[in-house]
C-alpha positions as CSV (number, residue, x, y, z in Angstrom):
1,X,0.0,0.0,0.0
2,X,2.8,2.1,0.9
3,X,4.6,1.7,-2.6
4,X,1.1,2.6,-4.7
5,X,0.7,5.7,-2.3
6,X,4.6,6.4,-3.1
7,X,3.9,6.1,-6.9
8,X,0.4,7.6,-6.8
9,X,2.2,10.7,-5.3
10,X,5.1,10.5,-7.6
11,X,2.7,10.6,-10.6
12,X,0.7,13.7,-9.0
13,X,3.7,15.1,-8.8
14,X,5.0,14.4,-12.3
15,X,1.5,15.5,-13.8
16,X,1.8,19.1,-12.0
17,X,5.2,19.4,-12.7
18,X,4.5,18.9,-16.5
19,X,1.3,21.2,-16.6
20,X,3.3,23.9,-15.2
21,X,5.9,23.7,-17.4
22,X,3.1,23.3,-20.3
23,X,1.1,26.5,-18.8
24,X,4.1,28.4,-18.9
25,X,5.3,27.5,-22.3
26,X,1.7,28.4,-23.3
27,X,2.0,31.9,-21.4
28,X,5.0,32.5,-22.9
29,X,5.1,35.3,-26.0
30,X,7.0,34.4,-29.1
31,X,8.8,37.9,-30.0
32,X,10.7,38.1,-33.1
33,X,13.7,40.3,-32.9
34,X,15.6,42.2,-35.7
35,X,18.9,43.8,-34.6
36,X,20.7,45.7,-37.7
37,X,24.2,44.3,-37.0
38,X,25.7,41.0,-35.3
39,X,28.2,42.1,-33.0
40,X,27.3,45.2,-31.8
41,X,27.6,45.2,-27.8
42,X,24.2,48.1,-27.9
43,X,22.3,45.0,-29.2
44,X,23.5,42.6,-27.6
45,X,21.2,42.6,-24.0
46,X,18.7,40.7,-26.1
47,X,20.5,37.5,-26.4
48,X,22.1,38.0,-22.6
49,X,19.1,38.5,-21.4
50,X,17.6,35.5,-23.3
51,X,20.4,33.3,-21.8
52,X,19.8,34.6,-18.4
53,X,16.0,34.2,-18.6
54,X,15.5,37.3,-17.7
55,X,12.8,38.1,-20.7
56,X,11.2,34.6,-19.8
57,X,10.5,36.2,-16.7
58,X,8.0,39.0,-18.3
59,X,6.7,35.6,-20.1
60,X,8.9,36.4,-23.6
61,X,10.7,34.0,-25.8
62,X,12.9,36.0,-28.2
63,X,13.7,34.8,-31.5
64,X,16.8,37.1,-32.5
65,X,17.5,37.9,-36.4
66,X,20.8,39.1,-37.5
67,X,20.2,41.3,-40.4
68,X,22.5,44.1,-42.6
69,X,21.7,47.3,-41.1
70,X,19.3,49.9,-40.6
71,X,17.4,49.8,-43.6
72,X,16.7,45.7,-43.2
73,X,15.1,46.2,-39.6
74,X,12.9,48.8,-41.1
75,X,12.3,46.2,-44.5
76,X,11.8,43.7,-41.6
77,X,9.2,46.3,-39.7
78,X,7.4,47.0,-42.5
79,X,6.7,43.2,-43.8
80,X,5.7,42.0,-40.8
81,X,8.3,39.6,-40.3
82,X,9.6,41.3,-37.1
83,X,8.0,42.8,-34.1
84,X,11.0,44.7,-32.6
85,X,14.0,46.2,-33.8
86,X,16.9,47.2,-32.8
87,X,18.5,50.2,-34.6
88,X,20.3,53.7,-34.5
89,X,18.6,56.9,-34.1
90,X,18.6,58.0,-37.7
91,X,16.9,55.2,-38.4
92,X,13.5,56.8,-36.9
93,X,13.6,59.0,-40.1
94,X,12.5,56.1,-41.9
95,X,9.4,55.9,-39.7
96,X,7.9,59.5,-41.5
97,X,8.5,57.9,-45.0
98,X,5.4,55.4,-43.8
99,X,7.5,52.6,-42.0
100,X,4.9,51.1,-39.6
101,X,6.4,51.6,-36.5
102,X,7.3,54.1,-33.9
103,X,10.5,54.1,-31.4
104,X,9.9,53.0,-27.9
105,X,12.8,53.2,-26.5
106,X,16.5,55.1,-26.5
107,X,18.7,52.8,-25.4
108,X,22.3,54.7,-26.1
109,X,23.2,58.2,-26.1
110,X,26.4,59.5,-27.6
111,X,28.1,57.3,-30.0
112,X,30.9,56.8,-28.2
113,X,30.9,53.3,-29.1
114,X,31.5,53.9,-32.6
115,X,34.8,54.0,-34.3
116,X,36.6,55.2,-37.7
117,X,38.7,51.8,-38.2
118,X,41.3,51.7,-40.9
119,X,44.0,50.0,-41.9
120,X,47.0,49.3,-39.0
121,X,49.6,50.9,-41.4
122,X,47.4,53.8,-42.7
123,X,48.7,57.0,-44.1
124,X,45.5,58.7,-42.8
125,X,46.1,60.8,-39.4
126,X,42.9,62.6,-38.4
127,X,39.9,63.4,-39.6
128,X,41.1,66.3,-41.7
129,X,42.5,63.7,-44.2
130,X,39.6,61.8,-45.0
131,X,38.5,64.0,-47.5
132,X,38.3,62.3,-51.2
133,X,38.5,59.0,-48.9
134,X,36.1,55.3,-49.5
135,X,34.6,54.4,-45.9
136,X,32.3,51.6,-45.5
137,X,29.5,52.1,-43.6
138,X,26.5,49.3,-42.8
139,X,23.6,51.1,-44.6
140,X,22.6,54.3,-46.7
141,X,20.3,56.2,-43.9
142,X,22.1,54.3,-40.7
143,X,24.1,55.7,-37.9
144,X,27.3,54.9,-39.5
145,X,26.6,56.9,-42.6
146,X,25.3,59.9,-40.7
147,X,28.3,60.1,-38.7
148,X,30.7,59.8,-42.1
149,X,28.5,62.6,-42.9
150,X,29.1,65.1,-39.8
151,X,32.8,64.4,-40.0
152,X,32.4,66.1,-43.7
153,X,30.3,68.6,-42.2
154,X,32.3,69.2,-38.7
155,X,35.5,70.7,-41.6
156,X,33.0,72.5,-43.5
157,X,33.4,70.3,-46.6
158,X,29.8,69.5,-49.1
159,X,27.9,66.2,-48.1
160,X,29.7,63.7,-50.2
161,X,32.9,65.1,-49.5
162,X,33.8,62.0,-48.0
163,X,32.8,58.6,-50.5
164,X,30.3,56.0,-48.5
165,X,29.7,52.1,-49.6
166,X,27.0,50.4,-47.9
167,X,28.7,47.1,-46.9
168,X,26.6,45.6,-44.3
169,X,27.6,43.5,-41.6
170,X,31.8,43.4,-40.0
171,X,32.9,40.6,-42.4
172,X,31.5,42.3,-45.8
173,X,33.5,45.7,-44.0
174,X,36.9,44.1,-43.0
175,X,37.1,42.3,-46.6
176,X,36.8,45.4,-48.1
177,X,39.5,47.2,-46.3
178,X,41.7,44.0,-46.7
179,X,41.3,44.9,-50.4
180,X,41.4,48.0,-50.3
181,X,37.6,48.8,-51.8
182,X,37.5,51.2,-49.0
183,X,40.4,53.3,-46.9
184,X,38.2,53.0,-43.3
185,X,35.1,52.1,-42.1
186,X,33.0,53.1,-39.2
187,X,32.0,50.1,-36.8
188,X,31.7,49.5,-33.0
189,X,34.5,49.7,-31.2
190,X,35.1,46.1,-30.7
191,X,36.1,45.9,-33.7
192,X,38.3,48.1,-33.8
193,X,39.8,46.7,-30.1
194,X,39.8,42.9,-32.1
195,X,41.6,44.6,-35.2
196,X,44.5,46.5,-32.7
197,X,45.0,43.8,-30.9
198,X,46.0,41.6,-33.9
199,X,47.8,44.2,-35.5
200,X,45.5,44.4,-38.4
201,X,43.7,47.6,-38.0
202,X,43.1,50.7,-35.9
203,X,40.9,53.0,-34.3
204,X,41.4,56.4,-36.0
205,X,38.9,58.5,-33.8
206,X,35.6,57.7,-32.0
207,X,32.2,60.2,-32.3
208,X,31.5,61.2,-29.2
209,X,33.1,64.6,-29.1
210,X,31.3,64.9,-32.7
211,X,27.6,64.6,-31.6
212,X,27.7,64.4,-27.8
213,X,23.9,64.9,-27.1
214,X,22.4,61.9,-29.2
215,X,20.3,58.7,-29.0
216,X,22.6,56.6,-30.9
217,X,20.7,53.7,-30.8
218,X,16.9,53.4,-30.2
219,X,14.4,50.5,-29.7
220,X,10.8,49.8,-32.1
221,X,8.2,48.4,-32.0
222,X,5.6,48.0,-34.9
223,X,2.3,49.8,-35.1
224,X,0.5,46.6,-34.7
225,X,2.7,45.2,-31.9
226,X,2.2,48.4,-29.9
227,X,-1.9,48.9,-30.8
228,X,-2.6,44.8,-30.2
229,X,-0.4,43.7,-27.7
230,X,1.0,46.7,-25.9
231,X,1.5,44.2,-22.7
232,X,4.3,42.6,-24.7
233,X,6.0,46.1,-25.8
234,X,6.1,46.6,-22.2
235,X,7.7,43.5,-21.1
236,X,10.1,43.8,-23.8
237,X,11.3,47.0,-22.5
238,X,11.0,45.8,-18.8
239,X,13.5,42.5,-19.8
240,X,15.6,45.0,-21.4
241,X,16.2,47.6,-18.6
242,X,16.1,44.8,-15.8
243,X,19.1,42.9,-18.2
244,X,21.0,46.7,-18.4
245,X,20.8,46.7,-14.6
246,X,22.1,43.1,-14.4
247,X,25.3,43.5,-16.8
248,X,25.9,46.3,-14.6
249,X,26.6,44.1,-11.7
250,X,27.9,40.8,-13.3
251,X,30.5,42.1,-15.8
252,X,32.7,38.9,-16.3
253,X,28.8,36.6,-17.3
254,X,27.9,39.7,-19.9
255,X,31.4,39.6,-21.5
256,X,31.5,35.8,-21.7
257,X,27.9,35.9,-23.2
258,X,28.6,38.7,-25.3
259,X,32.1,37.9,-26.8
260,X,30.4,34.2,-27.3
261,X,27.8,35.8,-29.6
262,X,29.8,38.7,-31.3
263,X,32.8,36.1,-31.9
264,X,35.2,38.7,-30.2
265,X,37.8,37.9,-27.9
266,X,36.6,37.9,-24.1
267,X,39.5,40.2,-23.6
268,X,38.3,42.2,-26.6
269,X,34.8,42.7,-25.1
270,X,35.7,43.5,-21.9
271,X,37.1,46.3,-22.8
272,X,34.3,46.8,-25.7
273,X,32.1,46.9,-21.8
274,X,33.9,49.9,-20.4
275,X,33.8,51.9,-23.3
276,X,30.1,51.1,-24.5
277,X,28.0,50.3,-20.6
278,X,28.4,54.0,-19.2
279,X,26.6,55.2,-23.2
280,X,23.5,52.7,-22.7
281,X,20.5,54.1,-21.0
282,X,18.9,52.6,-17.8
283,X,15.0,54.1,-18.2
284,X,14.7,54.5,-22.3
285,X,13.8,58.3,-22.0
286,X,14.7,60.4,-24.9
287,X,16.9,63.5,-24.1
288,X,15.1,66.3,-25.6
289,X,18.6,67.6,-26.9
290,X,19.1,64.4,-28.6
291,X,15.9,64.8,-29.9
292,X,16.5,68.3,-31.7
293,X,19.8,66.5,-33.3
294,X,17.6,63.6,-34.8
295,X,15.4,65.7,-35.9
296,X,17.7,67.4,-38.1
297,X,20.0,64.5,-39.1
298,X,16.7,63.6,-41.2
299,X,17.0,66.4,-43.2
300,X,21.0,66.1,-43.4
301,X,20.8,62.8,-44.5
302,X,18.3,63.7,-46.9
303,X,15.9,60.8,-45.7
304,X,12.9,64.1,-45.2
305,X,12.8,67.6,-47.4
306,X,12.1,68.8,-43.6
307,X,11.9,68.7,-39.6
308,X,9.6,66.1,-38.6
309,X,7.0,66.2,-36.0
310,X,9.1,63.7,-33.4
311,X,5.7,63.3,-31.1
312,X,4.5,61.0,-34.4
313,X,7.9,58.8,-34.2
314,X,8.6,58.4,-30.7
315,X,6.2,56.9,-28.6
316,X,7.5,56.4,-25.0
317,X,4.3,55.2,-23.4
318,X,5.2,51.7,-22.5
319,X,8.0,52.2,-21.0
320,X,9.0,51.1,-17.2
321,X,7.3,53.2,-14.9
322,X,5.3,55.5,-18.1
323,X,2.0,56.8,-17.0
């Protein structure tokens, strides 16, 4: 009697167990993610939250897309085949040109995190010599070609002063300056850390003293994910924040996790995590400064004829602790 009582109880137990797990897989929201470049460490709290379950705590299962830049995560937006993407700034321009989206989220500011790389034995010095120059950049209308652009603009020179080529992802960018297709080309710093440290390439300048008050990076959400299932937005952005405050604290996991999935050195990404952590936001809220400079990289970039009303890009509703 004692046995069936045992196994009776051990079955219970085995049936609970497995409707738990079955109610939570059920509860669970399938969120498909589209960041515009691999290893960039701003993206890269999606997957380290994934791996830490963080996001399966807000009842999210990610499914992460790699695609080629800006211009893909808003192709991605607008077909439906993504719900979220992560992107630069300038990238909200594409939102007025009837993208179906808005940005939720800022989740860097100054772009501090992004480097001029070229060659290791480069003749080039400074930004004063890069005019005439090739630079790769990940897409027309991205971050990167913006900032090629305010380096023309920062020494007074016309727009296309400086030559861009719309390369895409690290690979497509380091082949390209192996050939020498292109002189530089503007990436995260981790890639220009992994190129210094094996003597291949350097950093020739970072943009932060170039556009200090910025969102560099931003988070959306499509129209339909933020009018049907605004819960899921919110939970998104929750699992974000809550994995920003966690890589905060556990420095040696993040790297691990993040030079695991960016195929960098650990030693390459731990430094990427001092350079990059103290530009990434902790609430999402847009700096009204950075704002104004959006506003009028549209119009620099030549992705609007004018200013934009931001209030009709940005909504910052469902963020953590919005009213």
């Amino acid at each position: 009697m004692r046995r069936f009582a045992f196994r009776a109880i051990l079955a219970s137990a085995i049936t609970a167990t497995a409707l738990s797990l079955s109610q939570a897989a059920i509860a669970a929201e399938k969120v498909r993610v589209g960041q515009s470049i691999a290893s960039c460490f701003c993206f890269l709290p999606a997957t380290i939250g994934q791996k830490m379950g963080i996001f399966q705590k807000h009842d999210l299962d990610l499914e992460i897309f790699v695609l080629r830049g800006d211009a893909q995560v808003q192709q991605g937006m607008t077909a439906g085949s993504i719900d979220v993407g992560l992107g630069s700034g300038p990238g909200i321009g594409f939102l007025a040109k009837g993208v179906p989206g808005k940005a939720v989220a800022a989740s860097a500011g100054s772009p501090g995190d992004m480097a001029l790389i070229v060659p290791a034995n480069s003749p080039l010095k400074s930004a004063a010599d890069l005019k005439g120059k090739k630079l790769g950049v990940s897409s027309a209308g991205s971050l990167t070609f913006w900032l090629v652009r305010r380096i023309a603009q920062g020494n007074q020179w016309e727009p296309n002063a400086i030559s861009t080529v719309a390369l895409g992802d690290f690979d497509a960018n380091l082949a390209s300056l192996k050939s020498g297709s292109v002189d530089g080309f503007v990436f995260g710093v981790e890639a220009a850390y992994a190129l210094e440290k094996d003597g291949q390439g350097k950093a020739l300048m970072t943009f932060d003293s170039i556009v200090p008050a910025f969102a560099g990076h931003v988070i959306f959400a499509t129209d339909a994910m933020i009018t049907s299932k605004p819960a899921v937005v919110r939970n998104f952005l929750a699992g974000w924040f809550e994995t920003i405050a966690w890589m905060r604290t556990h420095k040696a996991e993040a790297v691990k996790i993040a030079a695991e999935t960016a195929k960098f050195p650990e030693e390459v990404m731990s430094r990427t995590f001092d350079t990059v952590m103290p530009t990434m936001s902790d609430t999402g809220a847009f700096d009204p400064k950075a704002i104004d400079v959006l506003q009028q990289s549209f119009v620099e970039l030549g992705i609007l004829p004018s200013a934009p009303d931001m209030s009709k890009l940005i909504d910052p509703r469902l963020l953590p602790g919005a009213k």
